[in-house]
N, C-alpha and C positions, 0 to 999 in steps of 0.2 A: 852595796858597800859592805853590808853586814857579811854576805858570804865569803868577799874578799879577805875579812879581815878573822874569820872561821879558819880558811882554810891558810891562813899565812901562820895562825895558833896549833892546827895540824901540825906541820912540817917544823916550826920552833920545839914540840914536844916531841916529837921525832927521835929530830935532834938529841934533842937532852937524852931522850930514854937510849941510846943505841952508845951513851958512856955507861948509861948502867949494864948492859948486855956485854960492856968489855971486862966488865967489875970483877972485884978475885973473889966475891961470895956467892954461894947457888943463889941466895935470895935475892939479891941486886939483880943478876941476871934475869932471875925469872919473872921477877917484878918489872924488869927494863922490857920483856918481851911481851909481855902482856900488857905494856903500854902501845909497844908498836904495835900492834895486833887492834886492839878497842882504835888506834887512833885512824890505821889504814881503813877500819872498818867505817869511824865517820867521816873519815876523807870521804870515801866511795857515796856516801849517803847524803854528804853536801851536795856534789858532784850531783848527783841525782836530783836532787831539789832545785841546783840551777838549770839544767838540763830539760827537767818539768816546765819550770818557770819561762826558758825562752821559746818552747814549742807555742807554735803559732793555735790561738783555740778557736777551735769549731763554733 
């Protein structure tokens, strides 16, 4: 449940951060991209840890 609810905080922050990427300031934007960026990165790293978790163990 905890990953579900990980990676449903990913994609809400996403979200948010891709109004700052639209923003009229360099800094909002670059600050919004560098949200998307850190957040696709622990998307991919959840993703990985459920991925772990369901492989059957030796």
């Amino acid at each position: 449940m905890g990953y579900v609810l990980k990676l449903i905080a990913v994609i809400v922050t996403i979200t948010y951060a891709l109004r700052l990427v639209n923003a009229q300031s360099d800094l909002l934007v670059f600050a919004g991209l560098g949200i998307v960026g850190l957040s696709v990165y622990f998307f991919f790293f959840e993703l990985n840890k459920i991925f772990n978790h369901l492989k059957p163990k030796q």
